[in-house]
C-alpha positions in Angstrom: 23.5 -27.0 137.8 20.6 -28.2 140.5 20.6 -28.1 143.6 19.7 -30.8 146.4 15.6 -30.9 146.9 16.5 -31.1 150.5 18.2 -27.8 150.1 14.9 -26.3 148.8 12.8 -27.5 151.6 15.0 -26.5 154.3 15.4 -23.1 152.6 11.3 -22.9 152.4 11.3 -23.9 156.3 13.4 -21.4 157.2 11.8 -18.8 155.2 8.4 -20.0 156.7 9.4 -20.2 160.7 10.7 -16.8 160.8 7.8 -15.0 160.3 5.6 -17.3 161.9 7.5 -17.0 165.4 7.3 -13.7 165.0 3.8 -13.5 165.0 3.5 -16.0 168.0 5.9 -13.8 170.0 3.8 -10.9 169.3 0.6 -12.4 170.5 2.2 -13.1 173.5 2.8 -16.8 173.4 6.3 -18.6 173.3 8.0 -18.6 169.7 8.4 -22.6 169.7 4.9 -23.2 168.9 5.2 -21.8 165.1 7.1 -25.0 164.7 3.6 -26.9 164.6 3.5 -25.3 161.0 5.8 -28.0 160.5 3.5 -30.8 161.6 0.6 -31.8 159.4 -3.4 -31.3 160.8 -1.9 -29.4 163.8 -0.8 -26.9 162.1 -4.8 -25.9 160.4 -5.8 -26.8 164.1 -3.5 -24.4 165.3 -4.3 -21.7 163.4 -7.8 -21.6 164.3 -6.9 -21.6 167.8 -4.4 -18.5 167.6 -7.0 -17.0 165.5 -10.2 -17.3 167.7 -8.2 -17.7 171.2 -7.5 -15.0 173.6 -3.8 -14.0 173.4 -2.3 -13.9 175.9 -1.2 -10.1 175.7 -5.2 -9.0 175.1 -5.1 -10.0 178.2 -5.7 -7.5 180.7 -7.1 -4.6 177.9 -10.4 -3.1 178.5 -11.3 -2.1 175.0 
């Protein structure tokens, strides 16, 4: 028996977007913008930006 190919990739994008709006939330930035993983370029462009920005909750440290 197979199953649907569509039911893969939504199963994949599922298993991807939770972990990724986890990590947003934790940085301190609003969980909608792990679904750029979904979008092609912006999501390599994004994760530079998360990864050499500021978050928002380093804000404010001193060390």
């Amino acid at each position: 028996m197979h199953s649907h190919p569509l039911f893969g990739g939504l199963l994949a994008g599922i298993l991807a977007i939770i972990p990724a709006w986890k990590i947003v939330s934790k940085a301190g930035y609003n969980g909608a913008w792990s679904l750029l993983i979904f979008v092609p370029l912006v999501n390599l462009i994004m994760m530079y930006v998360f990864a050499f920005s500021q978050w928002p909750m380093e804000r404010g440290r001193t060390s």
